[in-house]
TIRO-2110 file (N, C-alpha, C; in Angstrom, 1 decimal):
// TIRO-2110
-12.3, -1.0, -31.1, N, 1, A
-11.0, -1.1, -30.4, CA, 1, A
-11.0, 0.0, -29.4, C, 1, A
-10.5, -0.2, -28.3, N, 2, A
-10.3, 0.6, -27.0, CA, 2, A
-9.3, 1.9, -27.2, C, 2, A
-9.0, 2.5, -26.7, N, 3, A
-7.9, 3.6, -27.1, CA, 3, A
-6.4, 2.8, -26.2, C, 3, A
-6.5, 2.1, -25.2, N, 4, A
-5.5, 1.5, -25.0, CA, 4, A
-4.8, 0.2, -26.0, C, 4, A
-5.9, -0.2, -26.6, N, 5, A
-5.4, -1.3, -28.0, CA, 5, A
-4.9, -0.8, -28.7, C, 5, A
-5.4, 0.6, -29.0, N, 6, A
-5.1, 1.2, -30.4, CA, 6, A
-3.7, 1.9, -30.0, C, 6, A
-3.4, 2.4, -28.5, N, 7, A
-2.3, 3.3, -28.4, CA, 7, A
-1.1, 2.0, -28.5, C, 7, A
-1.3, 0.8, -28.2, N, 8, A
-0.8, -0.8, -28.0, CA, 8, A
0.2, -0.9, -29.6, C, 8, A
-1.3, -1.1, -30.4, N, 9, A
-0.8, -1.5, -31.5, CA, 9, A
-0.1, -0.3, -32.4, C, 9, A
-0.3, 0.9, -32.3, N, 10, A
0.3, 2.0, -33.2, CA, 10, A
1.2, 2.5, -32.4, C, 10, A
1.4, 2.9, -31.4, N, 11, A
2.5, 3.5, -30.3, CA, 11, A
3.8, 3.4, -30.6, C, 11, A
4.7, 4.1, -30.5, N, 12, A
6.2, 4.6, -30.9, CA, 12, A
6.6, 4.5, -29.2, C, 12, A
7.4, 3.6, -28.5, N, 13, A
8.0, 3.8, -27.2, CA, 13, A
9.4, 5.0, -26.9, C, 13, A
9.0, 5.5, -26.7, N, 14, A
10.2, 6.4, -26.3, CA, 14, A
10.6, 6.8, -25.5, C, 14, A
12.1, 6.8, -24.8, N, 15, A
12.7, 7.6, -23.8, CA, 15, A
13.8, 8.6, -23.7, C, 15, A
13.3, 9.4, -22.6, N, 16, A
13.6, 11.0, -22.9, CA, 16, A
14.7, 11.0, -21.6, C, 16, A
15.4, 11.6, -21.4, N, 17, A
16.1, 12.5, -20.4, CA, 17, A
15.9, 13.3, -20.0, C, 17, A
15.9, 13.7, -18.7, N, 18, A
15.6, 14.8, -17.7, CA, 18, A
16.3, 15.9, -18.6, C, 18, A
15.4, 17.2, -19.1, N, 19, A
15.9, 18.5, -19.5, CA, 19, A
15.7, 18.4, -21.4, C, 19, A
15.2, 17.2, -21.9, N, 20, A
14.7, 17.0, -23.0, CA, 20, A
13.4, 17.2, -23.5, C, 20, A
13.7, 18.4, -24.8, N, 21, A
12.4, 18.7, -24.6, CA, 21, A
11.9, 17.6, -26.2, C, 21, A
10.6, 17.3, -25.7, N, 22, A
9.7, 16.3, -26.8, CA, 22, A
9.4, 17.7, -28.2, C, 22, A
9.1, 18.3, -27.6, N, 23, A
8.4, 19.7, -29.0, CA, 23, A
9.0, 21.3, -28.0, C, 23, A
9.1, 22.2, -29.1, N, 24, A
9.3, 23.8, -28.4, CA, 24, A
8.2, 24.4, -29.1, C, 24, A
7.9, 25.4, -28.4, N, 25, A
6.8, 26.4, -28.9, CA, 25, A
7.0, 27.1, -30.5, C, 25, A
6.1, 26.6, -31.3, N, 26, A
6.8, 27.2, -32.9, CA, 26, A
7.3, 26.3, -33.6, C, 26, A
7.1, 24.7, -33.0, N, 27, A
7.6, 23.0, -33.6, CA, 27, A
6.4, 23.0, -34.0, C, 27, A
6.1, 22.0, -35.0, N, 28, A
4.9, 21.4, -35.5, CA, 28, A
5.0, 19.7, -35.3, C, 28, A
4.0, 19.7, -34.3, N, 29, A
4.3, 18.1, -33.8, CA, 29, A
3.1, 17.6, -33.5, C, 29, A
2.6, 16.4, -34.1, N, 30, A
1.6, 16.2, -34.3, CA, 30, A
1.4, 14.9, -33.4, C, 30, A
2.0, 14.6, -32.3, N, 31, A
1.7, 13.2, -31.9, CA, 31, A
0.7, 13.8, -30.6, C, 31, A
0.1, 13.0, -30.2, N, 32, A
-0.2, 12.3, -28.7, CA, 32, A
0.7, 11.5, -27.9, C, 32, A
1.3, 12.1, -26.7, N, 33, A
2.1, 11.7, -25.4, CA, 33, A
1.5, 10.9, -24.6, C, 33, A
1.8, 9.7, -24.0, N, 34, A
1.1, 9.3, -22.7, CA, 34, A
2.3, 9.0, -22.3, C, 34, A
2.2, 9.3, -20.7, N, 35, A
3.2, 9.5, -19.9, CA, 35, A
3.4, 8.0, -19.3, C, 35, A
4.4, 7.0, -19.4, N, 36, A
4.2, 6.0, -18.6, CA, 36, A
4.9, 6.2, -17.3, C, 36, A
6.2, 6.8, -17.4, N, 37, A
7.2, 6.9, -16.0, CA, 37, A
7.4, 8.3, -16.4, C, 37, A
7.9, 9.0, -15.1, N, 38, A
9.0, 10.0, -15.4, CA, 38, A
7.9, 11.8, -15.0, C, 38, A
8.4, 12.7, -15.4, N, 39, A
7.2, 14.1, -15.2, CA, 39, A
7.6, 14.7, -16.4, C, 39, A
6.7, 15.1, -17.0, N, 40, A
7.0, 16.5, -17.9, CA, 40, A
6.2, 17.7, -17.2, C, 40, A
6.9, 18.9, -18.2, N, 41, A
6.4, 20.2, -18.1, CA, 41, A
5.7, 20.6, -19.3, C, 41, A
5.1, 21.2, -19.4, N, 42, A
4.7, 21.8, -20.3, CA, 42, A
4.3, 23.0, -20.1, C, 42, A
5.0, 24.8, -21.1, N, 43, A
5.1, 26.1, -20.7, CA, 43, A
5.0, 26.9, -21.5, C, 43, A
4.7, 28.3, -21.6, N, 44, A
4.8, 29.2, -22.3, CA, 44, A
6.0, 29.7, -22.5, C, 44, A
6.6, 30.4, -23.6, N, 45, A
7.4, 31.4, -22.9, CA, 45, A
7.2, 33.0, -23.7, C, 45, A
7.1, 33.9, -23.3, N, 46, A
6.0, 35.2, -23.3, CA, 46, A
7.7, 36.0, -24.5, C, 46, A
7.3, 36.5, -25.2, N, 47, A
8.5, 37.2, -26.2, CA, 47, A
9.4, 37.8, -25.3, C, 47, A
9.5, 38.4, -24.1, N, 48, A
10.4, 38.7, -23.3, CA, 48, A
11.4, 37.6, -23.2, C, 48, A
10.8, 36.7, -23.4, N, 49, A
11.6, 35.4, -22.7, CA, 49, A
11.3, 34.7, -21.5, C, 49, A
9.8, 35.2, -20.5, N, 50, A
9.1, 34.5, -19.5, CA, 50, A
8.3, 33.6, -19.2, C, 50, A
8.7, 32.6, -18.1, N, 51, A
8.2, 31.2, -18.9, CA, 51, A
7.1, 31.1, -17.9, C, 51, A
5.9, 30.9, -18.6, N, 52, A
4.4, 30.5, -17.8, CA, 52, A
4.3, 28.9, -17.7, C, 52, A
4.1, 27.7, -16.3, N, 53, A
4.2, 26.8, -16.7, CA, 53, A
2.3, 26.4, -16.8, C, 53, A
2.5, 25.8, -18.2, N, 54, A
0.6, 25.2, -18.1, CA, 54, A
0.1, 24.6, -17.2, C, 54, A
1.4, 23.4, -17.2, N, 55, A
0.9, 21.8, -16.5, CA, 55, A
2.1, 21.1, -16.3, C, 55, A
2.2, 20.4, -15.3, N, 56, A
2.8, 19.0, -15.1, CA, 56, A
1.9, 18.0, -15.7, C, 56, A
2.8, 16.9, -15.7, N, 57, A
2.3, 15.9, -16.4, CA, 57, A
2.9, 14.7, -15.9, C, 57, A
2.3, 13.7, -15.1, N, 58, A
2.9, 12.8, -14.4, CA, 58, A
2.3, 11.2, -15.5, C, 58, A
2.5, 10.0, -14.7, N, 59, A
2.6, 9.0, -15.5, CA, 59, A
1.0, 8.8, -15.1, C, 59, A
0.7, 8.3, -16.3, N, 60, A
-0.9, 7.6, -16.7, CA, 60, A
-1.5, 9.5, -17.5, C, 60, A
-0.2, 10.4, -17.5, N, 61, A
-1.3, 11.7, -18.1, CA, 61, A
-0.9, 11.4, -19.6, C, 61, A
-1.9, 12.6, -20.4, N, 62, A
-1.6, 12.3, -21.8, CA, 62, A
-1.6, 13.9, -21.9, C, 62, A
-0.6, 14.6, -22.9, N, 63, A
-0.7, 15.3, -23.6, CA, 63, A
-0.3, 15.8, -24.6, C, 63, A
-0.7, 16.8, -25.6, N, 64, A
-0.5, 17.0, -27.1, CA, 64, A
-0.9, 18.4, -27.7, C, 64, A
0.2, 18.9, -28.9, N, 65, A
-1.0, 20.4, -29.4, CA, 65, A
-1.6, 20.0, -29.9, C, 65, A
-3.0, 20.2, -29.8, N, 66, A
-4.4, 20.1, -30.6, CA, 66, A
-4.1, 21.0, -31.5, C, 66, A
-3.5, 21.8, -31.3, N, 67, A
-3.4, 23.3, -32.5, CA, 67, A
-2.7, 22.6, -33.5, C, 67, A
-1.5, 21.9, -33.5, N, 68, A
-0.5, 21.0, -34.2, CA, 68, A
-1.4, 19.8, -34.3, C, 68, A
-1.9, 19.0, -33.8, N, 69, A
-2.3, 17.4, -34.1, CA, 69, A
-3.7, 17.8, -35.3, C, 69, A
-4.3, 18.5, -34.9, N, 70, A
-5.9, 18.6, -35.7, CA, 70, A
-5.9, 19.9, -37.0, C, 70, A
-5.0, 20.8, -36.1, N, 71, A
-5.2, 22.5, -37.1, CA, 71, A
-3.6, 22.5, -38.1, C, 71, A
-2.8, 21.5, -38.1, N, 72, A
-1.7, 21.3, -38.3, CA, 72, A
-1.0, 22.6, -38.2, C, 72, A
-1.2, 23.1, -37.1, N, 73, A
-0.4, 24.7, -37.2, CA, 73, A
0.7, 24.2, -36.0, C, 73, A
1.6, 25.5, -35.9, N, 74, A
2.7, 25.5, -34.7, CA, 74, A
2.3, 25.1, -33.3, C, 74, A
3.1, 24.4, -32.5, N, 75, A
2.9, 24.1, -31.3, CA, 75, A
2.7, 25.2, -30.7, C, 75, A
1.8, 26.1, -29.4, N, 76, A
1.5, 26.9, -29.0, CA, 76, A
2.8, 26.8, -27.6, C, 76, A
3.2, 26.1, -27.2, N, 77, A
3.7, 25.5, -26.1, CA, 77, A
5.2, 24.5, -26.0, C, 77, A
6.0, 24.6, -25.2, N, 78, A
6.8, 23.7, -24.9, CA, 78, A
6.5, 22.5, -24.4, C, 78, A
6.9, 21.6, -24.5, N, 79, A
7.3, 20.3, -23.4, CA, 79, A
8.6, 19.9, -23.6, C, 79, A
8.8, 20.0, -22.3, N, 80, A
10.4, 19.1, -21.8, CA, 80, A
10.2, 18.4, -20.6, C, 80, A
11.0, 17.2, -20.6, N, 81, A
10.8, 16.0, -19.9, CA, 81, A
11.9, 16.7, -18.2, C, 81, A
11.1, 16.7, -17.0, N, 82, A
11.9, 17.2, -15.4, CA, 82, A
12.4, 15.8, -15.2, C, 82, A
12.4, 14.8, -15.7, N, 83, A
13.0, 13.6, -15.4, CA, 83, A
12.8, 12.5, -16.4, C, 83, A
14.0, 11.6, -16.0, N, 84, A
14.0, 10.4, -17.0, CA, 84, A
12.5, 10.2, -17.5, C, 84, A
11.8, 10.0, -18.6, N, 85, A
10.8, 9.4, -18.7, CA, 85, A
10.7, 8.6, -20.2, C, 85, A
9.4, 7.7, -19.9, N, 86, A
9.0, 6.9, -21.0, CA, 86, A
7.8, 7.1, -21.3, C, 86, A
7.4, 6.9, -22.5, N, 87, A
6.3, 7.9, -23.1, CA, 87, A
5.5, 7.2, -24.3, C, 87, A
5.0, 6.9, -25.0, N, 88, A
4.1, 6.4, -25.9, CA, 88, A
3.7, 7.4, -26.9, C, 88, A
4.1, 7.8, -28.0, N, 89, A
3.9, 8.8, -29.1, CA, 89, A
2.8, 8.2, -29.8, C, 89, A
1.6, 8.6, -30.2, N, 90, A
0.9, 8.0, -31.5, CA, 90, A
0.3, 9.3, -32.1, C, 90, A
0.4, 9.3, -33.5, N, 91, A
0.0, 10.4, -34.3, CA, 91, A
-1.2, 10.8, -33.3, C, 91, A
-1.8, 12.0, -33.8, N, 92, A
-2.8, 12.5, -33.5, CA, 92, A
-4.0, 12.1, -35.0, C, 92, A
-3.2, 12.1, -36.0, N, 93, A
-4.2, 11.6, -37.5, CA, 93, A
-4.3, 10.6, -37.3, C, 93, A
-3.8, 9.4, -37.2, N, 94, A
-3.9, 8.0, -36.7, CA, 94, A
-5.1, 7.9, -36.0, C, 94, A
-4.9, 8.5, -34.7, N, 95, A
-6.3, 8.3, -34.0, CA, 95, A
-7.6, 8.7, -34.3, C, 95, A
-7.7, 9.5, -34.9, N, 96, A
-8.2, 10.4, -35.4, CA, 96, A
-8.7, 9.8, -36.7, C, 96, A
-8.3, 9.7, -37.5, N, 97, A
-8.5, 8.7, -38.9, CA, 97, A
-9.6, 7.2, -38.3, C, 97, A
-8.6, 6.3, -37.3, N, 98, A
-9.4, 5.4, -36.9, CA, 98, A
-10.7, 5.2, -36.2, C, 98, A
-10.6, 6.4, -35.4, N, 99, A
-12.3, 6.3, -34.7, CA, 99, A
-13.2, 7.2, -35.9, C, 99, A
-13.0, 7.7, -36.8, N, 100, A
-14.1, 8.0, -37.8, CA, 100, A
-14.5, 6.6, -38.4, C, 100, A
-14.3, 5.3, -38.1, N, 101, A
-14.5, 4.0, -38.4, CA, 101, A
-15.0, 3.6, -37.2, C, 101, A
-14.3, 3.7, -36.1, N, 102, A
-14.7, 2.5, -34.8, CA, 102, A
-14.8, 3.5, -33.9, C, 102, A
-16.2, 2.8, -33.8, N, 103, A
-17.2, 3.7, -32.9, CA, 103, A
-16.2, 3.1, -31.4, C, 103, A
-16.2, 2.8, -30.7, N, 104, A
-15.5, 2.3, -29.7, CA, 104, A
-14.6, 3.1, -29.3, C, 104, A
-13.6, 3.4, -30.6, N, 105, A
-12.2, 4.2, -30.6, CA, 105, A
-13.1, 5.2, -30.5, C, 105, A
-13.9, 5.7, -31.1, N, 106, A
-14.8, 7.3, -30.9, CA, 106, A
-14.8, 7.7, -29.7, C, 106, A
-15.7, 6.7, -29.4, N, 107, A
-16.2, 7.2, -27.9, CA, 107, A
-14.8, 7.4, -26.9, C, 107, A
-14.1, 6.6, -26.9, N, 108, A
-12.4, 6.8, -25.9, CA, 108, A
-11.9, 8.3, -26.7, C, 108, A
-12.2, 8.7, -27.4, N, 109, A
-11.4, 10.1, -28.1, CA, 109, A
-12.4, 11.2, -27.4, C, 109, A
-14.1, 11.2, -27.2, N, 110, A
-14.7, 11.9, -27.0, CA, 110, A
-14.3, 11.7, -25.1, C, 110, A
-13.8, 10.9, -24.5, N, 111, A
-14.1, 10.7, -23.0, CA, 111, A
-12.9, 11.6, -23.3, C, 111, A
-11.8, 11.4, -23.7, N, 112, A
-10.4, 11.7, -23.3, CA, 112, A
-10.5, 13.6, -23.7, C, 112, A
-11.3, 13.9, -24.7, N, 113, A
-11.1, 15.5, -24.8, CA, 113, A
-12.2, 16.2, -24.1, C, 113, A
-13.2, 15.1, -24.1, N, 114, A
-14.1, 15.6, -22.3, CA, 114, A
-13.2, 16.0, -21.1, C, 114, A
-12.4, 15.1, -20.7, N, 115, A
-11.8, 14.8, -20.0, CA, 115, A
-10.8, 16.1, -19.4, C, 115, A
-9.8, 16.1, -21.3, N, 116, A
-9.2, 17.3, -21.7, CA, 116, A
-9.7, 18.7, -20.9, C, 116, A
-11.3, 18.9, -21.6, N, 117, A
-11.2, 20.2, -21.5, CA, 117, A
-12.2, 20.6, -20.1, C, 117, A
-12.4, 19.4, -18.9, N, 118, A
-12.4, 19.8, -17.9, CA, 118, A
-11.5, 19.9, -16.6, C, 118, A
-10.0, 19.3, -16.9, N, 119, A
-9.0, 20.0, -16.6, CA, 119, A
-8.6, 21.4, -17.2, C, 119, A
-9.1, 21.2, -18.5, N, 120, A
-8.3, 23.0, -18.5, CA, 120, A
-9.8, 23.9, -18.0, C, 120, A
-10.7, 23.8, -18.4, N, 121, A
-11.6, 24.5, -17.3, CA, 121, A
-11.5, 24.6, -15.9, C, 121, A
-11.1, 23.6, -15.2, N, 122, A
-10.6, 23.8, -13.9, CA, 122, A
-9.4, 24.7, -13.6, C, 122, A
-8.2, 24.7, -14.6, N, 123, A
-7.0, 25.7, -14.5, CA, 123, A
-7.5, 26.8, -14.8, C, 123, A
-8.2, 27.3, -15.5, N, 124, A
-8.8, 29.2, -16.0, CA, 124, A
-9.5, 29.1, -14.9, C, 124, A
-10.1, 28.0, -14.3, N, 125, A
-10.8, 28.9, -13.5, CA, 125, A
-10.1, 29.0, -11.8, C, 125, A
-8.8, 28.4, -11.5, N, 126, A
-8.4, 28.4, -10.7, CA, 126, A
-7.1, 29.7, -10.7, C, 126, A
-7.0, 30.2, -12.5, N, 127, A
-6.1, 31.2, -12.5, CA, 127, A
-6.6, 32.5, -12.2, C, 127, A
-7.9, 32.6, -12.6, N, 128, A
-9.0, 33.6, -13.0, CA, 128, A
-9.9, 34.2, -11.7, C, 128, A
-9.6, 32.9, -10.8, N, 129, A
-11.0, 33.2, -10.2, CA, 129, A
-10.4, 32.8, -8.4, C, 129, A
-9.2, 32.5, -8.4, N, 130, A
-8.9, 31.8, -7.0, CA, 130, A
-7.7, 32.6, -6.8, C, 130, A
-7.1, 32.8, -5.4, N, 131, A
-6.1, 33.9, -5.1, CA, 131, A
-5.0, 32.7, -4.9, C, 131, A
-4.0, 33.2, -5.2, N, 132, A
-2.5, 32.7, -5.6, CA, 132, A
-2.4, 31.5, -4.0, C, 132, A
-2.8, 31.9, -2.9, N, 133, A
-2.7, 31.4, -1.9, CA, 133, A
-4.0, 30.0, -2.2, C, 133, A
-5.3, 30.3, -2.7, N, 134, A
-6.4, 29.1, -2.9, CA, 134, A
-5.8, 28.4, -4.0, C, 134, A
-4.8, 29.0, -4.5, N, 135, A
-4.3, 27.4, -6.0, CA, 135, A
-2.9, 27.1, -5.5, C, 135, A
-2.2, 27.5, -4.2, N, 136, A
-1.5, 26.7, -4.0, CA, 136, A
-2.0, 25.6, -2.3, C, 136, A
-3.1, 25.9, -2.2, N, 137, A
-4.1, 25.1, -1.2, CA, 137, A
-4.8, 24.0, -1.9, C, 137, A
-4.9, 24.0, -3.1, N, 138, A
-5.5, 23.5, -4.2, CA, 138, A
-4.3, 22.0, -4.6, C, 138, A
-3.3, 22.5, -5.0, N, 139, A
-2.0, 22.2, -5.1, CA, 139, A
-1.5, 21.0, -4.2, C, 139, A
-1.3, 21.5, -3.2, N, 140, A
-1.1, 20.5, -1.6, CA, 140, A
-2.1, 19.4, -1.6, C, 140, A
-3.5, 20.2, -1.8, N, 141, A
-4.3, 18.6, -1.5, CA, 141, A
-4.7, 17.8, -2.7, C, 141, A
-4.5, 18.3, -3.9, N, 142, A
-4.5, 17.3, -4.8, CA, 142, A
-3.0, 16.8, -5.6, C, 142, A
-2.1, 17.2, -5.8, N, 143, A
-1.1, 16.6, -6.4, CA, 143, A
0.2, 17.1, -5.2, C, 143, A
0.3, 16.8, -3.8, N, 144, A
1.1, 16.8, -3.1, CA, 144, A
2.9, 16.2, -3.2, C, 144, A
2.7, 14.9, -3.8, N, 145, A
3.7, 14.5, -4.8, CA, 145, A
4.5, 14.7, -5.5, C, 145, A
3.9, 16.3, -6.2, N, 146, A
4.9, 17.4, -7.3, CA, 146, A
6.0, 17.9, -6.5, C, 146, A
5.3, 18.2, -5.4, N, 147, A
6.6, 19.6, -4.6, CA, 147, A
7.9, 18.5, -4.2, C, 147, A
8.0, 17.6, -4.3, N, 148, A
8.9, 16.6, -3.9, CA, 148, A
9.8, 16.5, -5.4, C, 148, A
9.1, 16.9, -6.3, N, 149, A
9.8, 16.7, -8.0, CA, 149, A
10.1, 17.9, -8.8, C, 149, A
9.9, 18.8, -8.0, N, 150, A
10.0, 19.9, -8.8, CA, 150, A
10.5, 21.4, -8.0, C, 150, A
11.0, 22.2, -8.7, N, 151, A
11.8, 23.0, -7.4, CA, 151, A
10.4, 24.0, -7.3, C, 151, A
10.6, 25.2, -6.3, N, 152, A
10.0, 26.0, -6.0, CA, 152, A
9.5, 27.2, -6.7, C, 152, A
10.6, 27.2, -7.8, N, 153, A
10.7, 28.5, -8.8, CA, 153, A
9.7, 27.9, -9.4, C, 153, A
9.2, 26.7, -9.8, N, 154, A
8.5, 26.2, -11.0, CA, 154, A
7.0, 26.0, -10.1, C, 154, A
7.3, 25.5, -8.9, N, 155, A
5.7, 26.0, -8.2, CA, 155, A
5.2, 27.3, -8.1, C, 155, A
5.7, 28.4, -8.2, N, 156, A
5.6, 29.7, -8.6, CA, 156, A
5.2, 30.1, -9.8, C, 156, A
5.8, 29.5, -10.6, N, 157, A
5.6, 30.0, -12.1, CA, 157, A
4.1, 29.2, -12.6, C, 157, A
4.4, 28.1, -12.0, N, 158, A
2.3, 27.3, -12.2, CA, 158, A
1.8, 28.1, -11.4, C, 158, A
1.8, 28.3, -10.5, N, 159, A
0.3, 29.1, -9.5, CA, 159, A
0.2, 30.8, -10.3, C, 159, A
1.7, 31.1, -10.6, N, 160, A
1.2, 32.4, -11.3, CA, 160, A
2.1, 33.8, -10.5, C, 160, A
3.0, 33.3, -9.3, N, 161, A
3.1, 34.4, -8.6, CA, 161, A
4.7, 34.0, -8.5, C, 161, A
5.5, 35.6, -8.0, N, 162, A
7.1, 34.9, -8.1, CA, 162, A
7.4, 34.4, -7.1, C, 162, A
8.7, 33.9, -7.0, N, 163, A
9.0, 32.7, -6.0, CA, 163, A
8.9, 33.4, -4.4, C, 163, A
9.4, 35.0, -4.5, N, 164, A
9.0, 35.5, -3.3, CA, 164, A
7.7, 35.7, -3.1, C, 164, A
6.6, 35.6, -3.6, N, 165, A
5.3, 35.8, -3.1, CA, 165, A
5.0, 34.2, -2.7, C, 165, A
5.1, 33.0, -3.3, N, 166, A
5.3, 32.1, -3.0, CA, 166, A
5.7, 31.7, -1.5, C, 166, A
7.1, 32.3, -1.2, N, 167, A
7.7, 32.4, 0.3, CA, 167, A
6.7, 33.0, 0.6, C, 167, A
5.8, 33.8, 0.7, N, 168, A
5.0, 34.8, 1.6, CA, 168, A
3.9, 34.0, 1.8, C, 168, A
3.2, 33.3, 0.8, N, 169, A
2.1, 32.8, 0.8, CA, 169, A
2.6, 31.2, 2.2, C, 169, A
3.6, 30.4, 2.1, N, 170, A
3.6, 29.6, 2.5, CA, 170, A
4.2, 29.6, 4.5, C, 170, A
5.0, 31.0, 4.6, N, 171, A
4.8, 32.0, 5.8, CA, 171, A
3.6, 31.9, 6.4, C, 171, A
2.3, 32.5, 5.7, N, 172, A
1.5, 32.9, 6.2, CA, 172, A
1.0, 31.2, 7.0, C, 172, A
0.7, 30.5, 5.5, N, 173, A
0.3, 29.5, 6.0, CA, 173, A
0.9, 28.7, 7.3, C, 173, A
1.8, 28.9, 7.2, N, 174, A
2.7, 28.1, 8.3, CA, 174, A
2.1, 29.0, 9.9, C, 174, A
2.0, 30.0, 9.7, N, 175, A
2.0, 30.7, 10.2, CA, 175, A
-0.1, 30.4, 11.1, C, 175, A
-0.6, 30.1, 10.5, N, 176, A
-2.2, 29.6, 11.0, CA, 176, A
-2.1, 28.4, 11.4, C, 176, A
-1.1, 27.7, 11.3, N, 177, A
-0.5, 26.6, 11.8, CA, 177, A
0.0, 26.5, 13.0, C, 177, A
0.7, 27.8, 13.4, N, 178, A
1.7, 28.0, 14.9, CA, 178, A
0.4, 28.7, 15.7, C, 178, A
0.3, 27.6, 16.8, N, 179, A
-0.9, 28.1, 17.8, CA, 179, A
-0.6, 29.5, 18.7, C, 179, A
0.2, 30.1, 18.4, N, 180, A
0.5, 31.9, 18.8, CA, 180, A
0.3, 32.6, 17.7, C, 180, A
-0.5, 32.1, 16.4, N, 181, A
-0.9, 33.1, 15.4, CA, 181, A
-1.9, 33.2, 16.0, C, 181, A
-2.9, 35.0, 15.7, N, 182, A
-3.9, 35.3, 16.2, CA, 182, A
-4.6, 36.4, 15.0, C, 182, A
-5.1, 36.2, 14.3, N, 183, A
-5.4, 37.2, 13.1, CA, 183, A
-6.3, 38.1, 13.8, C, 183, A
-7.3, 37.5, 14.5, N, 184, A
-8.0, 38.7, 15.3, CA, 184, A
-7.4, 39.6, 16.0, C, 184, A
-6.0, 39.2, 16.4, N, 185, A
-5.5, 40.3, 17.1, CA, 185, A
-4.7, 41.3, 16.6, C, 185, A
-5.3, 41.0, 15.1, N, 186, A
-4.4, 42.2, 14.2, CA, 186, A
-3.4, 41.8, 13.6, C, 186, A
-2.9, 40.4, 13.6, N, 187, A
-1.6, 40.2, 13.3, CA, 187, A
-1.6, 39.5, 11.6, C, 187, A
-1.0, 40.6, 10.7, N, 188, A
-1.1, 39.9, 9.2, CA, 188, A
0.4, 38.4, 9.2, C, 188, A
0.7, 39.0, 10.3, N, 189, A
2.0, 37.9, 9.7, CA, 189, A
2.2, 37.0, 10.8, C, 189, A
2.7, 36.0, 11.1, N, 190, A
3.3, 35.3, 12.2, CA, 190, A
4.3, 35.7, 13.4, C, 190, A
3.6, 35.7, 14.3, N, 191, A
5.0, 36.6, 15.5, CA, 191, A
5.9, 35.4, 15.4, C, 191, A
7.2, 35.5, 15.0, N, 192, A
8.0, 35.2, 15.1, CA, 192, A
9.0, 35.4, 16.8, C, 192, A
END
């Protein structure tokens, strides 16, 4: 059985409201999400009370704590729903239980945490290794769509920088854009 049969036949439908959160960091929730309509978030929030965001999560994405579905320990993370959405719950044991039987279902569990863990290899290495300005260039040309669903504070808080360095970074850029920018001529900022 495919992982879409299996998410078919076991799947819990459910819909959430913008500002609804599915699990909080320190919940023990064991399902698998797939996103059919709608956006989530999913965030840190640092003991101060400061919220790091991991990921959006738009429709056709899947996400879930592996720390909670597999290590049955506390969600490391929030998710709350940025808009109406509908969503497909299935245990993480369920699936998990079933492909130790069906090779089929196996292989759809191994593509999907393949899958998994070269998106999050691509985020460490876009936090780690690329300047606040290359992940929000990053940003624009691959999920362009977001800045239209989400405010600015929260594009800030994904790339990693505050909402004013944010303003600064998208200045500049605007700014290589206006044919009277001249960086050779010295100029860090846009003559205005």
């Amino acid at each position: 059985m495919n992982i879409s049969d299996f998410v078919a036949a076991n799947g819990k439908l459910l819909t959430k409201g913008a500002g609804e959160h599915l699990f909080r960091q320190g919940d023990l929730d064991t399902s698998l999400y797939i996103v059919r309509s709608g956006l989530l978030k999913a965030y840190y929030l640092s003991e101060d009370g400061k919220e790091n965001i991991k990921s959006f999560i738009m429709p056709s994405g899947q996400i879930g704590s592996l720390a909670a579905g597999y290590q049955q320990e506390t969600c490391t993370f929030s998710l709350i729903c940025l808009e109406q959405s509908e969503l497909v719950a299935v245990k993480f044991t369920d699936i998990y239980e079933a492909s130790r039987i069906d090779i089929e279902l196996s292989a759809g569990i191994i593509d999907f945490l393949l899958s998994f863990g070269i998106r999050k290899e691509l985020r460490e290495y876009e936090l780690l290794c690329l300047s606040a300005e290359e992940r929000y260039m990053r940003l624009l040309a691959n999920k362009p769509e977001l800045l239209d669903h989400v405010t600015q504070n929260e594009i800030a808080r994904y790339l990693g920088v505050t909402p004013v360095g944010l303003s600064r970074i998208k200045t500049r850029m605007n700014g290589r854009l206006d044919p009277e920018y001249r960086p050779e001529a010295g100029n860090s900022e846009p003559q205005v």
